[in-house]
C-alpha beads as a LAMMPS data file, in Angstrom:
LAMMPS data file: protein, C-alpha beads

388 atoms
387 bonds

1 atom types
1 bond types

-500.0 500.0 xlo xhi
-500.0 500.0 ylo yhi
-500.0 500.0 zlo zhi

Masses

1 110.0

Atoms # bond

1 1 1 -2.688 -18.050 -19.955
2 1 1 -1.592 -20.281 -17.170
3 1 1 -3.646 -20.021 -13.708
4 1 1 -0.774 -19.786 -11.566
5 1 1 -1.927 -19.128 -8.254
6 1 1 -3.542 -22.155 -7.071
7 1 1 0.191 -23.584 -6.747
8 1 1 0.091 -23.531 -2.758
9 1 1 3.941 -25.138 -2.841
10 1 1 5.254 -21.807 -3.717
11 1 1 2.715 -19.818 -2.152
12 1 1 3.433 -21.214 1.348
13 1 1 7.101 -22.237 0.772
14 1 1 8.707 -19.901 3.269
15 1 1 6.112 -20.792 5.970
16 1 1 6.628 -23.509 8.679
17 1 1 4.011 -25.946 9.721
18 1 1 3.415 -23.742 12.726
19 1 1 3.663 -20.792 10.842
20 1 1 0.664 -22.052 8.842
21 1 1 -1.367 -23.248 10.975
22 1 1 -1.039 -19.752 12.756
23 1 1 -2.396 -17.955 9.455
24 1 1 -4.908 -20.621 9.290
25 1 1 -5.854 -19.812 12.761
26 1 1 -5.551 -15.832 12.146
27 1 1 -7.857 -15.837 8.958
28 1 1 -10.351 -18.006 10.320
29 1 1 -10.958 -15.642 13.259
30 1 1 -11.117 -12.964 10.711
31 1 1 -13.460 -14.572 8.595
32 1 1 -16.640 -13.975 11.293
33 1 1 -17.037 -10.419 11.108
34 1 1 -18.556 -10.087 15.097
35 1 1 -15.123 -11.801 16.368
36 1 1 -13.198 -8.680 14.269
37 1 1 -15.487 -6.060 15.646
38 1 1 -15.587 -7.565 19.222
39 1 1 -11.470 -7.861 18.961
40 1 1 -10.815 -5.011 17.725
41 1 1 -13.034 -3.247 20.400
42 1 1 -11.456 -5.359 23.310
43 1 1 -7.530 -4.689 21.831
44 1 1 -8.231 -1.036 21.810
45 1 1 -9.546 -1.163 25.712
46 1 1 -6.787 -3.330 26.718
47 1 1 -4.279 -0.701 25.369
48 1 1 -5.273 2.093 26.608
49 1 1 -6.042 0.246 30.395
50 1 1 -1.945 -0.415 29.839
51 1 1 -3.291 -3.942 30.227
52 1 1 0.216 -6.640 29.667
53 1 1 -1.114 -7.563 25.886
54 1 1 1.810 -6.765 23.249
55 1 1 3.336 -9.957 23.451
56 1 1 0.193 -11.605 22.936
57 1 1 -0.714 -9.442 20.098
58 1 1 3.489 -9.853 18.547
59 1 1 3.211 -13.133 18.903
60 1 1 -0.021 -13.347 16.370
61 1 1 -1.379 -10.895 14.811
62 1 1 1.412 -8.501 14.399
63 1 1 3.971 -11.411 13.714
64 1 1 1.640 -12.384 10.443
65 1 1 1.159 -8.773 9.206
66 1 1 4.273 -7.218 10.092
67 1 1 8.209 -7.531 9.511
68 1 1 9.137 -6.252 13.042
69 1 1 9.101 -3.373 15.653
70 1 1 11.912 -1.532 13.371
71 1 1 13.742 -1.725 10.183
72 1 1 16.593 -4.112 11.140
73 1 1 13.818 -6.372 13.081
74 1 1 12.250 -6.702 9.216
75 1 1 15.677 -8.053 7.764
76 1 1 15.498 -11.543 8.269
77 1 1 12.105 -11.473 6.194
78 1 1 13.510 -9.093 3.692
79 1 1 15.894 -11.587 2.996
80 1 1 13.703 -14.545 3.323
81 1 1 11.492 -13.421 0.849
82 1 1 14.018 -12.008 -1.501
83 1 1 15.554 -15.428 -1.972
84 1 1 12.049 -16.653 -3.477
85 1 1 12.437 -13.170 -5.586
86 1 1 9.798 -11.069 -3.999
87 1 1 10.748 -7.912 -2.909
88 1 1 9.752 -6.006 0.063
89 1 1 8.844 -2.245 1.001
90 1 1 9.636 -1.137 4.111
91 1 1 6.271 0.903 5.693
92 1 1 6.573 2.513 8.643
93 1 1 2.835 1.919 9.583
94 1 1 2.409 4.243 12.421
95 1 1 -0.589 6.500 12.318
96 1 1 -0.806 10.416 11.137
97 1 1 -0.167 12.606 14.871
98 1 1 -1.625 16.576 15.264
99 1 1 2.028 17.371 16.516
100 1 1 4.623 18.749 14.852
101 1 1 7.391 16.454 16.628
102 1 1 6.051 13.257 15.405
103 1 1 5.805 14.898 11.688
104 1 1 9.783 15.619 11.995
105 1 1 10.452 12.095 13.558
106 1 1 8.568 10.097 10.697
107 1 1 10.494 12.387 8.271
108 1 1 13.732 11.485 9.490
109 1 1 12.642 7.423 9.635
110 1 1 11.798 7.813 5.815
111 1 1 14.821 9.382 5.564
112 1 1 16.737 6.463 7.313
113 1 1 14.927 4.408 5.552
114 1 1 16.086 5.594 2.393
115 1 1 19.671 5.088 3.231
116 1 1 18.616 1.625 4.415
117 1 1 17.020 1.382 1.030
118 1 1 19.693 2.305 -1.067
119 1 1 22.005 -0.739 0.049
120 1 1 19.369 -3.410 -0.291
121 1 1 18.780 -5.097 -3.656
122 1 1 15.712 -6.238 -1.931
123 1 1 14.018 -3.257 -1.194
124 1 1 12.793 -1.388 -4.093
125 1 1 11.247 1.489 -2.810
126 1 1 10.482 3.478 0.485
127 1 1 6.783 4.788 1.003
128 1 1 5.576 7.486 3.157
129 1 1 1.951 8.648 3.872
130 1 1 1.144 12.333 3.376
131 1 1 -0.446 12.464 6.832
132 1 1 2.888 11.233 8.402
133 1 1 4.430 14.782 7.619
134 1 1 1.161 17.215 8.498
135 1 1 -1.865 16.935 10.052
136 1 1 -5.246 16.049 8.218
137 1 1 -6.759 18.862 8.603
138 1 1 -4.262 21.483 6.688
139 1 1 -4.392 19.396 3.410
140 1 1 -8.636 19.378 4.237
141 1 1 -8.250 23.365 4.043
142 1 1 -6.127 23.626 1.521
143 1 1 -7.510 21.002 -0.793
144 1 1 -10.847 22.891 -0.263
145 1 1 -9.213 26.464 -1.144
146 1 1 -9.543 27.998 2.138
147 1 1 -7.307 31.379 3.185
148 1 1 -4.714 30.127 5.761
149 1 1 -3.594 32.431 8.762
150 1 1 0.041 32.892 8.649
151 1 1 1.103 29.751 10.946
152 1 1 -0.996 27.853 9.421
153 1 1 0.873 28.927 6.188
154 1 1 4.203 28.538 7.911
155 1 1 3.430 25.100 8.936
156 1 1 2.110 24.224 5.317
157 1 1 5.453 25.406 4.203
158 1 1 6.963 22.565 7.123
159 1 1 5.107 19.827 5.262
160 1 1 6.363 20.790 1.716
161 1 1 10.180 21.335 3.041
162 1 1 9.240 17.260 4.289
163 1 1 8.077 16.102 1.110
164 1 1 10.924 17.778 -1.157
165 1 1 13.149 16.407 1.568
166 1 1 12.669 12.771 1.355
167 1 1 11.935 13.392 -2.619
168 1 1 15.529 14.897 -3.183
169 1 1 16.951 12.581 -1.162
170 1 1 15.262 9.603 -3.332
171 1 1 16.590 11.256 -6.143
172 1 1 20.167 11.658 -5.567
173 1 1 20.133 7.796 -4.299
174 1 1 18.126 6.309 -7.535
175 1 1 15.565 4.966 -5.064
176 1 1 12.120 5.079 -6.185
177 1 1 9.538 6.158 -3.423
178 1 1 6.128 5.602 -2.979
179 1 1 3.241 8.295 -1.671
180 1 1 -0.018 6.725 0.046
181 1 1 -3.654 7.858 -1.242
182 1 1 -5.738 8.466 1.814
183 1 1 -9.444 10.222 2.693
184 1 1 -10.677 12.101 -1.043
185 1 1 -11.083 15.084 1.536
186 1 1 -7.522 15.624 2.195
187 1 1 -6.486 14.055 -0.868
188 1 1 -6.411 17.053 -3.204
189 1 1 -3.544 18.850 -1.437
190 1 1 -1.372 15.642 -1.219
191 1 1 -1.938 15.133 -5.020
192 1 1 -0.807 18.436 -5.608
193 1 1 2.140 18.042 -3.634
194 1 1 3.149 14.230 -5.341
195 1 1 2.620 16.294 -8.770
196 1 1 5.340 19.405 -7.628
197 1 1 7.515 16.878 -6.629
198 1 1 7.288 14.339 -9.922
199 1 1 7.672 17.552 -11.706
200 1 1 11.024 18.055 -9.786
201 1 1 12.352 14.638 -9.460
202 1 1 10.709 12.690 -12.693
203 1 1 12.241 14.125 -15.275
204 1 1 14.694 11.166 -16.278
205 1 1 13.260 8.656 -14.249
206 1 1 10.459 7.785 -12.121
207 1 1 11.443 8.274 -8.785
208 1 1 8.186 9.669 -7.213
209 1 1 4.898 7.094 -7.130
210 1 1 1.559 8.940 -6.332
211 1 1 -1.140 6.327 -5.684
212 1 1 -4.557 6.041 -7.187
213 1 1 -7.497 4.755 -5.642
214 1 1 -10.361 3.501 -8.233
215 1 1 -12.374 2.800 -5.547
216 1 1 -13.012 6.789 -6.437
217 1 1 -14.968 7.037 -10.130
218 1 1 -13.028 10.264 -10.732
219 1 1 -9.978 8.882 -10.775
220 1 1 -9.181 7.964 -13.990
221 1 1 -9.660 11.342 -15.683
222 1 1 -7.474 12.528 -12.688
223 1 1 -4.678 10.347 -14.367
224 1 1 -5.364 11.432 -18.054
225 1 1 -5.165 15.347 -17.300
226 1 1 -2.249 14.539 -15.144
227 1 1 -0.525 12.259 -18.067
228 1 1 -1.316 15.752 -20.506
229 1 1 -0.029 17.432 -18.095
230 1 1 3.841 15.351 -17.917
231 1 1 3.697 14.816 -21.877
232 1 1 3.331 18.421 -21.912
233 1 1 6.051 19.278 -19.113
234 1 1 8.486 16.693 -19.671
235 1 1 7.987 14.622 -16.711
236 1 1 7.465 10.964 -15.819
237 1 1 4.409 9.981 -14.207
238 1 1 4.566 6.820 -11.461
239 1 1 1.436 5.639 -9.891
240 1 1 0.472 2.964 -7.578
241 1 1 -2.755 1.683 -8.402
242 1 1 -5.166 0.030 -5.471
243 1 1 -8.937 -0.115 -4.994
244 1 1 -8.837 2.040 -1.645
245 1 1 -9.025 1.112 1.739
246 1 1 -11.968 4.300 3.084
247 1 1 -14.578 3.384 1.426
248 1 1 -17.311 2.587 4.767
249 1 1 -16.069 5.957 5.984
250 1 1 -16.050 7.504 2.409
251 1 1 -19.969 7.307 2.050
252 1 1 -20.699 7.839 5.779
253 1 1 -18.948 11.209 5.386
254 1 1 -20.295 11.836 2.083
255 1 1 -24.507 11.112 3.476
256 1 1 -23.826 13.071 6.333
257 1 1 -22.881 16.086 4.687
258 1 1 -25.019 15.843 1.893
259 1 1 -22.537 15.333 -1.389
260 1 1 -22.455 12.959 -4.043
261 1 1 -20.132 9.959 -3.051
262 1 1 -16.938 9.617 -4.893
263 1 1 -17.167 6.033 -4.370
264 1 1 -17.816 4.274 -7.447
265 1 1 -21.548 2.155 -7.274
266 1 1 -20.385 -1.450 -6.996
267 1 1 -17.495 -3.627 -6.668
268 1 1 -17.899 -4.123 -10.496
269 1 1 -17.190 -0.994 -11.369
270 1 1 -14.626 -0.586 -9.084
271 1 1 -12.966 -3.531 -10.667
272 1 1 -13.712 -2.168 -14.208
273 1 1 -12.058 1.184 -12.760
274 1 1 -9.260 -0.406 -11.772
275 1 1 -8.586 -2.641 -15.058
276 1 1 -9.562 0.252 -17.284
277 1 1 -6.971 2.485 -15.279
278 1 1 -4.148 -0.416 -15.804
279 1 1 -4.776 -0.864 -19.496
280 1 1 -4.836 3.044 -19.652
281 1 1 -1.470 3.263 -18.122
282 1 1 0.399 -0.143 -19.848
283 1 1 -0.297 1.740 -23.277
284 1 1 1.593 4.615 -22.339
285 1 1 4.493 3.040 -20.639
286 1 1 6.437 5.793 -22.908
287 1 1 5.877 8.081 -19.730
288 1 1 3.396 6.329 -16.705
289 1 1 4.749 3.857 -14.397
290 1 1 2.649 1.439 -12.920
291 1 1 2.781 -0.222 -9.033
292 1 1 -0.231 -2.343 -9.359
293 1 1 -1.370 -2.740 -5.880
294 1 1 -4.041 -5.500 -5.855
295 1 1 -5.052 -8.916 -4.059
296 1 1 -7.518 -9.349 -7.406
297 1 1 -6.323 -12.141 -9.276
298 1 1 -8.248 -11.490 -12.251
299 1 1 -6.647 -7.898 -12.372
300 1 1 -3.617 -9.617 -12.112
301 1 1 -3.808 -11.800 -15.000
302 1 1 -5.470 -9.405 -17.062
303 1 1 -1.613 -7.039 -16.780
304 1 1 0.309 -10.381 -17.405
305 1 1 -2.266 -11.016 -20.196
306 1 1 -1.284 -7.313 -21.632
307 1 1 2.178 -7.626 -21.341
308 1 1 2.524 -10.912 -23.258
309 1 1 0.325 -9.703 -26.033
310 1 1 2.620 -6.465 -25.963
311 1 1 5.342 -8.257 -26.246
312 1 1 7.071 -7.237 -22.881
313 1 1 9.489 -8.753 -20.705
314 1 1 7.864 -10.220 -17.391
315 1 1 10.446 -7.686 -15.640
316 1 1 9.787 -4.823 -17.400
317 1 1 11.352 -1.986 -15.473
318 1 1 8.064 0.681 -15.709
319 1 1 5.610 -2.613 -14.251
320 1 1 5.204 -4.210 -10.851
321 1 1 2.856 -6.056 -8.963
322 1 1 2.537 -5.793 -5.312
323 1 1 0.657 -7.604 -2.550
324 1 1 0.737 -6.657 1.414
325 1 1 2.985 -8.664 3.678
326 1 1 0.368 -11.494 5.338
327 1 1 -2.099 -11.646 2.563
328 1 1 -2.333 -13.368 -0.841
329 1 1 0.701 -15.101 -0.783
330 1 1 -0.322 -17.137 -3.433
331 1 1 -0.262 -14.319 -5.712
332 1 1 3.201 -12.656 -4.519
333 1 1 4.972 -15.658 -4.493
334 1 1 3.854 -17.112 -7.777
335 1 1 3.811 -13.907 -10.114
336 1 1 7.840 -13.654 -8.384
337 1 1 8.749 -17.514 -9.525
338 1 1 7.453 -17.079 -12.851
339 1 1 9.531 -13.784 -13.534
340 1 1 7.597 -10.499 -12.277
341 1 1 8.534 -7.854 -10.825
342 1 1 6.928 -8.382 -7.094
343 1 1 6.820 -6.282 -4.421
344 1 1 5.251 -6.850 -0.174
345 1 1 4.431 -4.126 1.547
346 1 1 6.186 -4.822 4.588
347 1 1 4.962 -2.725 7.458
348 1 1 7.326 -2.019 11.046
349 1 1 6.625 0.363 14.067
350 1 1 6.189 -0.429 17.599
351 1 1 3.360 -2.839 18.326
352 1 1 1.009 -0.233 20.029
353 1 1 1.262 2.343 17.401
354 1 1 1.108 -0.337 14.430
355 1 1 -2.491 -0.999 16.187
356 1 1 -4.998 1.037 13.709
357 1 1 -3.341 -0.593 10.878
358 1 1 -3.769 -4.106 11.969
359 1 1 -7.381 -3.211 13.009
360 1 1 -7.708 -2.135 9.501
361 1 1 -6.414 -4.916 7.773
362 1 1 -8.644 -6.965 9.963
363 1 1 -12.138 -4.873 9.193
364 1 1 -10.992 -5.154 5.358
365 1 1 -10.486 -8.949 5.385
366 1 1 -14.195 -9.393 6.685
367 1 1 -15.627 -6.658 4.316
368 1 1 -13.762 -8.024 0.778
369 1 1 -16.214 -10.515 -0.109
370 1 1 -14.312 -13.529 -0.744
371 1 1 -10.889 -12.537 -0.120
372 1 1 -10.893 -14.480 3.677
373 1 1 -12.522 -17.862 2.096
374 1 1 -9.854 -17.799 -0.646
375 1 1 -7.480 -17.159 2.036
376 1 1 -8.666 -20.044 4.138
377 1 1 -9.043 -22.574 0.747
378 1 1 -5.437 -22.218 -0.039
379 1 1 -4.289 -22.560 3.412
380 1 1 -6.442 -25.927 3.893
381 1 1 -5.300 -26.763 0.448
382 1 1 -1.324 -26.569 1.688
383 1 1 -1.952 -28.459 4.792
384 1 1 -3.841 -31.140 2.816
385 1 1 -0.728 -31.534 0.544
386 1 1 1.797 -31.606 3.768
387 1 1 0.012 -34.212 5.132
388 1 1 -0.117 -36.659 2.252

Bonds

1 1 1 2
2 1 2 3
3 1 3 4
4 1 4 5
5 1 5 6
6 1 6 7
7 1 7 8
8 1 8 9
9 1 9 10
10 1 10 11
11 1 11 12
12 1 12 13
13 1 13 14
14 1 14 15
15 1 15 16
16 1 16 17
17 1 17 18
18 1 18 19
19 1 19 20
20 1 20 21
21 1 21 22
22 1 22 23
23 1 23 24
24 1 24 25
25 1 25 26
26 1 26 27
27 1 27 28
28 1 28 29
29 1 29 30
30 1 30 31
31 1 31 32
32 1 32 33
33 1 33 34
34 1 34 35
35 1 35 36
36 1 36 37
37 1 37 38
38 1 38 39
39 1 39 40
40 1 40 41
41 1 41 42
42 1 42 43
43 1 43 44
44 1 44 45
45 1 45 46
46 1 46 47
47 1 47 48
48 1 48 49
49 1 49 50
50 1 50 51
51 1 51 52
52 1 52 53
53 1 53 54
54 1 54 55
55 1 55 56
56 1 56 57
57 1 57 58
58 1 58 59
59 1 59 60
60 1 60 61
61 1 61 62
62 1 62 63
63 1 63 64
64 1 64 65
65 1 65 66
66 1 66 67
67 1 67 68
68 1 68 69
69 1 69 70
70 1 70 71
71 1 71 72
72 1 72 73
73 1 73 74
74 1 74 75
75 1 75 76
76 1 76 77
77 1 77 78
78 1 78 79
79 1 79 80
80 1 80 81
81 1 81 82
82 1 82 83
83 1 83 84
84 1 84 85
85 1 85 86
86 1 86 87
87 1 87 88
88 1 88 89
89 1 89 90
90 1 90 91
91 1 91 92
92 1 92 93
93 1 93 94
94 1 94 95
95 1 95 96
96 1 96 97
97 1 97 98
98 1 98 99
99 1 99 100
100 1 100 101
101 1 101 102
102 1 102 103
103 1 103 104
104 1 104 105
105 1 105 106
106 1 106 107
107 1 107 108
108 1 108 109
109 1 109 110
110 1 110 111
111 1 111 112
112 1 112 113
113 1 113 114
114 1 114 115
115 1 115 116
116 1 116 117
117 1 117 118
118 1 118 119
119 1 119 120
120 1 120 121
121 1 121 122
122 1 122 123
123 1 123 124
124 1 124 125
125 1 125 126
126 1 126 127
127 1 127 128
128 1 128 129
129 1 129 130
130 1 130 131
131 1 131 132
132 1 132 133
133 1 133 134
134 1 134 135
135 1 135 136
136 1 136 137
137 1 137 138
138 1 138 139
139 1 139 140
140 1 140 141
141 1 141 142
142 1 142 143
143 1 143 144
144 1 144 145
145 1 145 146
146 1 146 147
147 1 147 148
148 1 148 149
149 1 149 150
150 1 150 151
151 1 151 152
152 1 152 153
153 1 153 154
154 1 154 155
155 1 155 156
156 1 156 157
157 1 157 158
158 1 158 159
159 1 159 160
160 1 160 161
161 1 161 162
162 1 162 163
163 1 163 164
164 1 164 165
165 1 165 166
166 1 166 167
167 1 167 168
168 1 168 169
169 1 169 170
170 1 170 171
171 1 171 172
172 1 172 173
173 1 173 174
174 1 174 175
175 1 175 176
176 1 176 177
177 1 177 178
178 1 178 179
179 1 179 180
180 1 180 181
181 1 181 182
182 1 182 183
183 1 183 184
184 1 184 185
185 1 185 186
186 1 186 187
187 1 187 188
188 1 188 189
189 1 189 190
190 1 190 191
191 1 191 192
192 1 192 193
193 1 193 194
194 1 194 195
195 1 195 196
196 1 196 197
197 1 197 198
198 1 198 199
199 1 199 200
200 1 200 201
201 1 201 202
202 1 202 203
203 1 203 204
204 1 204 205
205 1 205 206
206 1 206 207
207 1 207 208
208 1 208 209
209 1 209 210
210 1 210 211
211 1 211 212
212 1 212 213
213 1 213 214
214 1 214 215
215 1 215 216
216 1 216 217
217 1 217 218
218 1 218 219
219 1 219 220
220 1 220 221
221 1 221 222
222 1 222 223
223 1 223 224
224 1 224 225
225 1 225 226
226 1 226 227
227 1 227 228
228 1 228 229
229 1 229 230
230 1 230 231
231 1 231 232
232 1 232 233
233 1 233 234
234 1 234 235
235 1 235 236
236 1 236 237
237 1 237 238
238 1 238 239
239 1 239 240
240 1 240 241
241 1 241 242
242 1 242 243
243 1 243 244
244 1 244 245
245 1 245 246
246 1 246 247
247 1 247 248
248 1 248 249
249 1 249 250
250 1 250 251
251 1 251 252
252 1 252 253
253 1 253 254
254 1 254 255
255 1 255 256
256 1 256 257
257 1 257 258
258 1 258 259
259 1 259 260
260 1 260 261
261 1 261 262
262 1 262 263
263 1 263 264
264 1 264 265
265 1 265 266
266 1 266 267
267 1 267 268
268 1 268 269
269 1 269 270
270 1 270 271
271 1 271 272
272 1 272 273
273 1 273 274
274 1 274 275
275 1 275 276
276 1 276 277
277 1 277 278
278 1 278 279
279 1 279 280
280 1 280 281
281 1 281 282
282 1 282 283
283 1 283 284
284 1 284 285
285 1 285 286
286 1 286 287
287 1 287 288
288 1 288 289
289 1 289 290
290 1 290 291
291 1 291 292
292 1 292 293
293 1 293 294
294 1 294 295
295 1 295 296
296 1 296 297
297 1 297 298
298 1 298 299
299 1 299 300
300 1 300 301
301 1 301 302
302 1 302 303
303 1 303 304
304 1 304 305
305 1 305 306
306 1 306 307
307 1 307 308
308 1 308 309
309 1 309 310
310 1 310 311
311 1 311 312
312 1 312 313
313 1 313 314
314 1 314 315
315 1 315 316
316 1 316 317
317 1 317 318
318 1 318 319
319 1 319 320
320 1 320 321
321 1 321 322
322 1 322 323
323 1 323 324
324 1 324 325
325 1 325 326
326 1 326 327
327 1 327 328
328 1 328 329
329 1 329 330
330 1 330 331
331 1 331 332
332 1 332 333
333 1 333 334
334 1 334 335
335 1 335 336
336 1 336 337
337 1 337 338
338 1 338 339
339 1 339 340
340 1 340 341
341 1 341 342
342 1 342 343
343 1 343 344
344 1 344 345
345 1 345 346
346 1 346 347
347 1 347 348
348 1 348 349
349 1 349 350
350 1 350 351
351 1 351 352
352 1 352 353
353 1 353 354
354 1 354 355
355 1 355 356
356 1 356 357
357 1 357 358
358 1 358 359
359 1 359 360
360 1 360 361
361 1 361 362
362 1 362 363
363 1 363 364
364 1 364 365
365 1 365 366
366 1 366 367
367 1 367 368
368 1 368 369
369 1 369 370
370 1 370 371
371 1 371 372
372 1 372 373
373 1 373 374
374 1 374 375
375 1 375 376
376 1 376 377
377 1 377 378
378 1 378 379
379 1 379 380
380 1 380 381
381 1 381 382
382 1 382 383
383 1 383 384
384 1 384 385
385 1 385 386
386 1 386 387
387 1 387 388
């Protein structure tokens, strides 16, 4: 098979010279884990001093990870990126409240979103994190079987009336939507809730995408009893597959209170998780389908490697590959001019709220072995060739 992704023409073809020496810049910073900590510690202080930083921050970071402060901010790269044939999905990417007010108002974005969605060739899919419609701690107690008192049952019933809300509406538009895996100690509840709704609104196509994170080694015997479960039922299964994004915090929780991580023992077998889970899924296209999140190459040639040898078209409707907006553009860009189905996640939300993702992104840049200095390679690579 071809290695396609060392082709830094494409990769980089929608940035400007001082658009790439600004990601240059950015991912050199992140590469020296102190500078990330020490940033990260000093962005937090300077927002909550109310200290004159956004447009500082916009300017840089937020401008590289981010398609705007709202959804019509993020249209210009929608459609710069959709005429190179890579998709984008719109994430609102601000942060899980304990109010009920901010629940409603992120249910009604989604919702806005969907509409948005709906008229936009461009834009796939809409995504939503569980914690953006209820608070942590409810899907903690009920993924652990604990009795609710009666407002906390009432306000359970809130965050199912969300989910079915944005799922219907999904449905009745034809606009597949995408669920967020977050913390394995809240995750129970949500996967309950993504199956209810698949069971609802999967039955002729997949509208509903649950994510996986095999990261976890319990994962993919999740997936099989669930795929019994749909064969059984009559339902379609959609999953987004990543590696996870908890894992420091993940065996932190799971040494301090004494249980066996879920957190598979090495980056190996997480990567053996992962691939297993994709060729699991790709031979049962019948009824799963598959959002392969990953910046892995290898992962990635190893599904374009299956579908040829299966005989598939490059954009097969059940299979896509997607990449986050600001990272591995070589991937994105190159999978989407040789034919597959490509998606960014393009996050949006007022700078200050946006914060905890960016630090995230940020803490997993330094932490992904390798990921930063392949970063960094292409990008020297691209100003090499501009030069010449």
């Amino acid at each position: 098979m071809d290695r396609i992704f060392d082709n830094t023409a494409t990769a980089f073809s929608l940035k400007s010279d001082s658009e790439l020496e600004r990601a240059y810049f950015l991912f050199k910073m992140i590469s020296h884990e102190p500078l990330v900590k020490m940033g990260s510690a000093i962005t937090n202080f300077a927002f909550k001093a109310h200290l004159p930083v956004e447009s500082l921050i916009k300017a840089t970071v937020f401008d590289h990870f981010c398609g705007g402060v709202n959804e019509e901010d993020c249209l210009p790269v929608v459609d710069r990126m959709w005429e190179k044939g890579v998709s984008s999905v719109l994430d609102y990417s601000v942060e899980g409240k304990d109010q009920e007010d901010p629940f409603d108002n992120a249910t009604d974005m989604i919702l806005k979103i969907l509409d948005f969605v709906k008229e936009k060739e461009a834009i796939p899919f809409a995504v939503f994190k569980p914690t953006g419609f209820g608070r942590f701690a409810l899907y903690q107690k009920i993924g652990e079987k604990k009795a609710l008192t009666e407002n906390e049952k009432a306000e359970w019933q809130r965050v199912v009336n969300r989910f079915d809300k944005v799922c219907k509406k999904a449905h009745d538009l034809e606009v597949s939507l995408l669920i967020d895996g977050e913390e394995s100690w809240m995750q129970d509840a949500a996967d309950d809730l993504a199956e209810t709704m698949m069971r609802k609104y999967n039955k002729k196509k997949t509208i509903v995408f649950n994510t996986l994170q095999a990261y976890r080694w319990d994962r993919l015997p999740y997936l099989k009893s669930l795929h019994e479960r749909a064969l059984a039922d009559g339902f379609r299964v959609g999953m987004k597959v990543v590696r996870g994004a908890y894992m420091e915090k993940e065996n932190e929780r799971a040494e301090e209170k004494g249980y066996p991580t879920p957190i598979c023992k090495s980056k190996a077998e997480t990567d053996e998780n992962f691939n297993e889970t994709i060729r699991y899924m790709i031979n049962n296209l019948d009824t799963l389908s598959i959002f392969s999140g990953t910046h892995n190459e290898e992962s990635c040639y190893m599904l374009m490697d299956l579908m040829e040898k299966k005989g598939l078209e490059k954009n097969n409707d059940f299979i896509w590959f997607g990449q986050l907006y600001g990272m591995s553009d070589h991937i994105s860009f190159n999978l989407a001019a040789n034919g597959y189905n490509v998606a960014k996640y393009l996050p949006f939300g007022p700078v200050r709220d946006v914060m905890p993702y960016l630090i995230r992104r940020a803490d997993e840049n330094t932490s992904v072995a390798g990921q930063t200095s392949r970063e960094l390679s292409l990008l020297k690579k691209e100003r090499k060739r501009r030069k010449m």
